[in-house]
LUMSEGU-157554 format. One record per atom (N, C-alpha, C, O): x, y, z. Coordinates in pm, whole numbers, plus 50000, padded with zeros to 5 digits. Layout:
residues N
XYZ...
This chain:
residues 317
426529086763857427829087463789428679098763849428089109363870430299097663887430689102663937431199112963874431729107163779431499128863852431899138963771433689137063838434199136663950434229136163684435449132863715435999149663772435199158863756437289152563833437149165363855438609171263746439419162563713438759180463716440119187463623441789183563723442509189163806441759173863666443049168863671444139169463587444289165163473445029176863677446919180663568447839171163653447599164963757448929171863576450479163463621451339171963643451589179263547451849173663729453309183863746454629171963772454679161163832455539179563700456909171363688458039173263708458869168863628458469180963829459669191263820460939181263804461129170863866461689186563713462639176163672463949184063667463859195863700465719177363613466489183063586467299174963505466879163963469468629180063467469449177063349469549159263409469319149863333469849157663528470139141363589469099130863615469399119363647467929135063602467279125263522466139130263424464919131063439466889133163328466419134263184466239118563084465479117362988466999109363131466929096863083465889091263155465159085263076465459090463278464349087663332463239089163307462319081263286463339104563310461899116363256461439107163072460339105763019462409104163038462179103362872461339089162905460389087262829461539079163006461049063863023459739070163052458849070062967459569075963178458179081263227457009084463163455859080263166458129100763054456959110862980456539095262884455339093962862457239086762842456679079862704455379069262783454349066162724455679065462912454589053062948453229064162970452109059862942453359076163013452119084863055451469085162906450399079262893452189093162762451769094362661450899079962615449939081562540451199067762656450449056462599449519050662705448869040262699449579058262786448419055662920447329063462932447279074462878446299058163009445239063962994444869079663035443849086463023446139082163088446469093863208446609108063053446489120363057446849099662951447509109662838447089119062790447739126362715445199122162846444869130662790444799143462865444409153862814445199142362989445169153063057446489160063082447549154063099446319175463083447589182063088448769182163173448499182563294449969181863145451269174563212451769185963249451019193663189452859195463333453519202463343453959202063381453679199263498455969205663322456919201063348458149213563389458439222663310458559212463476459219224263500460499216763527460499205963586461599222563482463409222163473464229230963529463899242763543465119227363559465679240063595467009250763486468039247563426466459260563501466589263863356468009266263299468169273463200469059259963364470339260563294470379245663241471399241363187469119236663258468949222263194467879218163105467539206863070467089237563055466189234662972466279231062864465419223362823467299234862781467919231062629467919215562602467889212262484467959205862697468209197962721466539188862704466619176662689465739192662706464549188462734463309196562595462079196162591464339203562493463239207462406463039197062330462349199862233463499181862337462789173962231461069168962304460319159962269460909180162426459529172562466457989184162411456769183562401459129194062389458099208962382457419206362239457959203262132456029208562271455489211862168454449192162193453399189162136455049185162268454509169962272452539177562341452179185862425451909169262251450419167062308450229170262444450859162962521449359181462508449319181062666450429185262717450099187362834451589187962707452649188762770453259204962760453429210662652453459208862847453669223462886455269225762952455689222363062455879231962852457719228762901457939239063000457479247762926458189244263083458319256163192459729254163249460349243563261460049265563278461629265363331461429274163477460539282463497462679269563587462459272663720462479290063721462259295863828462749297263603462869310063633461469313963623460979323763680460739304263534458699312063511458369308263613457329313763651458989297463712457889295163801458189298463954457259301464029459499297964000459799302864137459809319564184459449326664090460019324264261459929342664258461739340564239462569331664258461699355064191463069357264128464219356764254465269351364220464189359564337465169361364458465279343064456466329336964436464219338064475464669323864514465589314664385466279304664407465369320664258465839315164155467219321464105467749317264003467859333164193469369335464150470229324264272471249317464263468909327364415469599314264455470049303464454471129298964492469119298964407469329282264332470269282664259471109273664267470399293064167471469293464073472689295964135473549297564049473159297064251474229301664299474619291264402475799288764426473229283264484473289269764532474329257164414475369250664422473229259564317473859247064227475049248864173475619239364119475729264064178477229265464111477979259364234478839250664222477569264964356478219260564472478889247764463480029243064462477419243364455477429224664468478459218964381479369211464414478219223164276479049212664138480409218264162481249211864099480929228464233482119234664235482899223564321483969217764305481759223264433482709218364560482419202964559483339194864571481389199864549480719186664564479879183064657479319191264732479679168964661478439166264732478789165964883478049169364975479939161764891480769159365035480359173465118479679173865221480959184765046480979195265099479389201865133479019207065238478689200165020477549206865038476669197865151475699202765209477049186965170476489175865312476519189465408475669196265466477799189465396478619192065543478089208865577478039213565690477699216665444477329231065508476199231665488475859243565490474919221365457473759215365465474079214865673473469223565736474599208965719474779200165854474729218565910473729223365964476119227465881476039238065920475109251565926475209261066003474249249465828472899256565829472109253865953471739262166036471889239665953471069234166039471319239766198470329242566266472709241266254473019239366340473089260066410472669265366513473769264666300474139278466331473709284866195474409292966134472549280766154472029294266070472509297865950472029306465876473799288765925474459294065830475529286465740476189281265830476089282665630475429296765534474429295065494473769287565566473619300565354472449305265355471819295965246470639292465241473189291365130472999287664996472499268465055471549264564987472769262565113472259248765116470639250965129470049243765049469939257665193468339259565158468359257165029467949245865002468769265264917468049268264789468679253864692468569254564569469209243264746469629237364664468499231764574467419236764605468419221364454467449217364362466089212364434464899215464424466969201564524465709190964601464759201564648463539200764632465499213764719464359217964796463869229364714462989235464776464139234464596463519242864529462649235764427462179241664330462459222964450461799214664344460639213764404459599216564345460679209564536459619211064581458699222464615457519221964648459509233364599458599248264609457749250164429456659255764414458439245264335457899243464242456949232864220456489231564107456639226164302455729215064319454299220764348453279220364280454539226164472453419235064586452949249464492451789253564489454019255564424453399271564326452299262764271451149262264315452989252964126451989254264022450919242764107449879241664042450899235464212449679227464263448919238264272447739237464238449529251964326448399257864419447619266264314446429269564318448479268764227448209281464107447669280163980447359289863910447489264163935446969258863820445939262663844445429265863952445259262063668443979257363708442919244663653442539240963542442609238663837442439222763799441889227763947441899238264012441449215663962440809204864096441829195164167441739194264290442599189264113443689183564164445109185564076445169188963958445759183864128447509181364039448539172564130449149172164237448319166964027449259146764049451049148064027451719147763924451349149264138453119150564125453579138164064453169128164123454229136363975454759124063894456299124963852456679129363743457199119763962458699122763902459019114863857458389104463834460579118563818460929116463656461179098263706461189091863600461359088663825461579078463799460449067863810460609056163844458949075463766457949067463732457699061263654458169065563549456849047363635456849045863493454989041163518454619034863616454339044463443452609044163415452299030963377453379025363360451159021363351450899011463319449769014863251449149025463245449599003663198448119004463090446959003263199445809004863158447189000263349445738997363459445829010363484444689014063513446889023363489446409036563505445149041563494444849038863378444059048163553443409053863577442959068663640443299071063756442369076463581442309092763639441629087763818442099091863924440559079163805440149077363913440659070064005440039066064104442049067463973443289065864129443569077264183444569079264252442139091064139443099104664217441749110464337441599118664427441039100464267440099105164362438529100964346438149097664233437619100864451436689093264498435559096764577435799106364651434379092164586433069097664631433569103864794433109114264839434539095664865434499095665035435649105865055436389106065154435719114864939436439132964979437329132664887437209128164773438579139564955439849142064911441039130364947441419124665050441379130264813442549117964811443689120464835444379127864765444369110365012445819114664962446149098565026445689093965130446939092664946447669082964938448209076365137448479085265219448269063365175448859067365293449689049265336449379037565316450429053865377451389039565443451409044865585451709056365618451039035065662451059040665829452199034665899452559023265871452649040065967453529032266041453469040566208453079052266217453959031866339454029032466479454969044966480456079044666427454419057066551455319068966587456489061366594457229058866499456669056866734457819051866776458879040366691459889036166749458699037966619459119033466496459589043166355460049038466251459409054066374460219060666300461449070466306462039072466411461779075866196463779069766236464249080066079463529079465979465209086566083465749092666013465319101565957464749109766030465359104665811464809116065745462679116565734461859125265704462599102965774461109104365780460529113165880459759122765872461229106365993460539111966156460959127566110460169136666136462159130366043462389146966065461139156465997460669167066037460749147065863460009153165781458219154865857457379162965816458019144865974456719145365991457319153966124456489162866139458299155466222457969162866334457709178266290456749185366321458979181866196458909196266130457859200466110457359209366179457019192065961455939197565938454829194466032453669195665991455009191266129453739188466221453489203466315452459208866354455209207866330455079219866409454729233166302454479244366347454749230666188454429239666093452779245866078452409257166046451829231166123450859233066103450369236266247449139236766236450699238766376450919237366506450179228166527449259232666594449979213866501449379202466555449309202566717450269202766794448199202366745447759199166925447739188267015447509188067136448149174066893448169159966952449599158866844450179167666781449819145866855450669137166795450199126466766450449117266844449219123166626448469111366585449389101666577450589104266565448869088066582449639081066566448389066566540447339065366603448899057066430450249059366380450279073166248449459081666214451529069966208451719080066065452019075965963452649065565943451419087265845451469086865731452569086165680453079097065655453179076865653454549074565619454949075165433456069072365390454229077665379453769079165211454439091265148453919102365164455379090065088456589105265053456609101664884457269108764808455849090264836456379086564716455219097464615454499106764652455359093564528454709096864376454269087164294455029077664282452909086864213452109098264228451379100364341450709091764399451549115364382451349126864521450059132764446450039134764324448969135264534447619142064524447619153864524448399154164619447439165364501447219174964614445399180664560444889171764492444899187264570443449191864598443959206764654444259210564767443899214364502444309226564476443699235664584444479243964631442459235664630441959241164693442109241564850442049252064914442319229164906442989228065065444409231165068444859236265170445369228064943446629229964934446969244664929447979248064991446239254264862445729265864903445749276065010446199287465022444819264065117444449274565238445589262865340445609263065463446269255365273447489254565385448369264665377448709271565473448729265665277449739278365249449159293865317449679301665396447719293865239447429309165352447719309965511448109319365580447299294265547447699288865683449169295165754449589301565851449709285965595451389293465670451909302265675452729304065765451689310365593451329328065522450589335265683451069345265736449679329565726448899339665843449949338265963450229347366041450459326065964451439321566099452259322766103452579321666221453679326466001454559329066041454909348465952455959354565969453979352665886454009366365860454839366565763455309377865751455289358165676456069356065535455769351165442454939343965497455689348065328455699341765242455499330265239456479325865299454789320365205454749305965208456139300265195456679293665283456619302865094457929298765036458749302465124459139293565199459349318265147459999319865224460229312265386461329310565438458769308165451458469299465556459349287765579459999285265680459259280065451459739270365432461289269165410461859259665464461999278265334463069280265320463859285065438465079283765440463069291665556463449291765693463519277265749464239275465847463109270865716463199258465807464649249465730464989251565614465499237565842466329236665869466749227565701465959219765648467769230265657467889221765472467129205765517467299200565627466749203165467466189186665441465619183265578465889172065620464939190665647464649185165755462939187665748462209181965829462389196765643461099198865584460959189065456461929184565395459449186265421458969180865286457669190265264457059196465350457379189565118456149196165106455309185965105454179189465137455399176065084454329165765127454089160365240453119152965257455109164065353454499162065467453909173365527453079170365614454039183465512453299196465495451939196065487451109199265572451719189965329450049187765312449149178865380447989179665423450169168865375449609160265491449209157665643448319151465700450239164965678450069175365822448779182465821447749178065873448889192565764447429197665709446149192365708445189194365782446269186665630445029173665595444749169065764443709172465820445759161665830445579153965953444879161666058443869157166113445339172166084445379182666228444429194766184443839199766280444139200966049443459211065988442149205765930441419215365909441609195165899441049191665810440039180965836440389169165837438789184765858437909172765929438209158865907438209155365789438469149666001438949138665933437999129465790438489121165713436569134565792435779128065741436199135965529436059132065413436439141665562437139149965449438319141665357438809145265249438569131265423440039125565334439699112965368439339106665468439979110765219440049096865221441699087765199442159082565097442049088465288443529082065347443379065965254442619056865287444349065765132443599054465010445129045965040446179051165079444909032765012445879027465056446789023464882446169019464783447969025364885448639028964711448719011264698449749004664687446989004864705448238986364691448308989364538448108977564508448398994264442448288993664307449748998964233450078999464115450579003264382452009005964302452828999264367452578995764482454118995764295455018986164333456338992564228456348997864117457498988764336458708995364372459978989064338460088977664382460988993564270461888983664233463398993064283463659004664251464158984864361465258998064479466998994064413467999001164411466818982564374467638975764341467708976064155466928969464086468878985664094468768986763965470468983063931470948987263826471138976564008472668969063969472288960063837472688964163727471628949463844471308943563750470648943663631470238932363606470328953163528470028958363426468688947963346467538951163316469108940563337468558929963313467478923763368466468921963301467558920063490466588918363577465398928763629464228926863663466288941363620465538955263651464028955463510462878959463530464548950263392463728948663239462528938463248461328938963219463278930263295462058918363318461058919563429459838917863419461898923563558460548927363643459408940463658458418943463725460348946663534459298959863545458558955163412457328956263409459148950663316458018940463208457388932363265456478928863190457348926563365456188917663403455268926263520454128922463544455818937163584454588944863652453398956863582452318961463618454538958963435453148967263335452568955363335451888954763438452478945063270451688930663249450488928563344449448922863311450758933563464450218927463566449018938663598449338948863659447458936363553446688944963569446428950063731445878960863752446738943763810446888946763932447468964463974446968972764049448738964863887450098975663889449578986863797449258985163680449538997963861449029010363767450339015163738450539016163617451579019263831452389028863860453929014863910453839003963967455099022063854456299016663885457229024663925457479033263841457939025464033458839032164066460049027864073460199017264136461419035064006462439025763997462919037664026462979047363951463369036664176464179042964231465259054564234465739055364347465669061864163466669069564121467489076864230468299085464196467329074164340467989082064490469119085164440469519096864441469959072864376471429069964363471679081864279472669088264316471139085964189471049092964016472749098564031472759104864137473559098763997474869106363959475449098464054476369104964103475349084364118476309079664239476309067964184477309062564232475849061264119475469050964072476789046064015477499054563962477229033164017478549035263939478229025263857479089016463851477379023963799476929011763665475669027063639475069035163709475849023463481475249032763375473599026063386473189014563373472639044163428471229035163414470729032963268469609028263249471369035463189471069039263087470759020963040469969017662952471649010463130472018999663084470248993563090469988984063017469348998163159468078991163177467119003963124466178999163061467049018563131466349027563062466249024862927465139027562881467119019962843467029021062668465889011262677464729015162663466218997362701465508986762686464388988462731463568985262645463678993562865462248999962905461819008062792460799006162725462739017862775462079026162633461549018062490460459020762438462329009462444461979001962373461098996362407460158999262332460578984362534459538983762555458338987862522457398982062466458539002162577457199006262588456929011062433455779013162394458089012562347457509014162211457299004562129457419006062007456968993862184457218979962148455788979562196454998976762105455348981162290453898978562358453168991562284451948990962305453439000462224452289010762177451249002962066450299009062018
């Protein structure tokens, strides 16, 4: 019999999908996943916003000021005034200018990429055996299982492969970056092309990647990362890098996700209800992902297919 190992959920979330987070947190609470501890971190000018979850079974409310170091969190705060001041147009465009000449300084610290530094703290800093990244546009099924996190043949990390030469945009940026992060000596191929959620990590290798990056570039883990170019790093290709080039291959078990299925297309409200009601249905489907890239661009209300999922699932308790 296999000893299951201490498994948590981390959830870094914000005020723009709080309607999401509410579909998610409710399918995890009626899934089998429910008994193990959740932690959810906000960013904290959008915590007020999220106390109808505090105090819920398992669930641990945290705000980006408990969990990032303080220098990085007046940033953010001064990133995100930026942003909402000027907009998205603008912050593209001095995102583009960082990249190029260093400067300015505030597109690093924006949410995306301070979400993910809050991802990597509490993975590395809990205490557990693994911690399962689960964002806010997941939704859980009743085939959920703890043991989709892991397995007799090592450490679990999720993987979609695809032909080097076949990759193309923000992917290829995210695996060349972090490949030079970990100083990889080959260029495997093919690659792990897998950026989605739920994300593995194995507190303990996730760990000594960071000391990794900590010994090599003479800074801070965090800080490391925040040197590198806005959106042209992931922390999950990071770990995965790691895993590939650091990490005996016999050590990971590279698991293939056929048990989640993806819905990209949410115009139709309606249709979005029925096909994600017929993939909880489907014991096959542990995990649903409905897309949220768009979240604040969207020009039809998600709210038009979130209520009705919510009902759902309180309809299915």
């Amino acid at each position: 019999m296999r000893v299951e190992p201490h498994i948590v959920f981390v959830t870094p979330t914000w005020a723009g999908d709080l309607d999401h987070f509410r579909v998610m947190r409710r399918s995890l609470e009626q899934s089998n996943l429910a008994r193990h501890d959740h932690y959810v971190v906000v960013q904290d000018e959008d915590i007020s916003l999220f106390e109808e979850f505090r105090g819920r079974p398992g669930l641990t409310l945290l705000s980006t000021k408990d969990v990032l170091p303080a220098v990085v969190e007046r940033r953010r705060v001064r990133a995100r005034a930026i942003s909402d001041r000027f907009g998205r147009d603008f912050t593209r465009i001095c995102g583009s200018l960082k990249r190029i000449i260093s400067w300015p300084l505030w597109p690093s610290y924006t949410g995306w990429h301070t979400q993910q530094l809050c991802k990597l703290k509490l993975a590395s800093e809990l205490d557990c055996d693994i911690a399962v990244v689960l964002d806010s546009d997941l939704i859980i099924t009743s085939a959920a299982s703890a043991e989709d996190f892991f397995g007799p043949a090592g450490v679990v990390c999720f993987a979609n492969w695809s032909r080097r030469n076949e990759l193309g945009g923000k992917v290829r940026n995210w695996v060349v970056e972090t490949e030079q992060l970990v100083e990889a000596e080959y260029k495997a191929d093919p690659v792990n092309v897998y950026f989605d959620t739920p994300f593995v990590f194995d507190r303990r290798l996730l760990s000594s990647a960071l000391a990794f990056l900590e010994s090599n570039t003479g800074k801070n883990w965090w800080a490391a990362l925040l040197d590198l170019p806005p959106r042209r790093w992931s922390e999950f290709g990071f770990y995965k890098a790691f895993l590939t080039y650091r990490v005996a291959e016999v050590a990971v078990d590279w698991r293939e996700p056929s048990f989640f299925r993806y819905v990209y297309d949410t115009s139709a409200p309606q249709k979005v209800v029925d096909t994600v009601g017929e993939m909880m249905a489907d014991p096959r489907v542990h995990y649903v992902t409905i897309h949220s890239q768009a979240s604040g661009r969207e020009t039809w209300d998600p709210q038009a297919y979130l209520e009705p999922l919510l009902l759902l699932l309180h309809h299915d308790d």
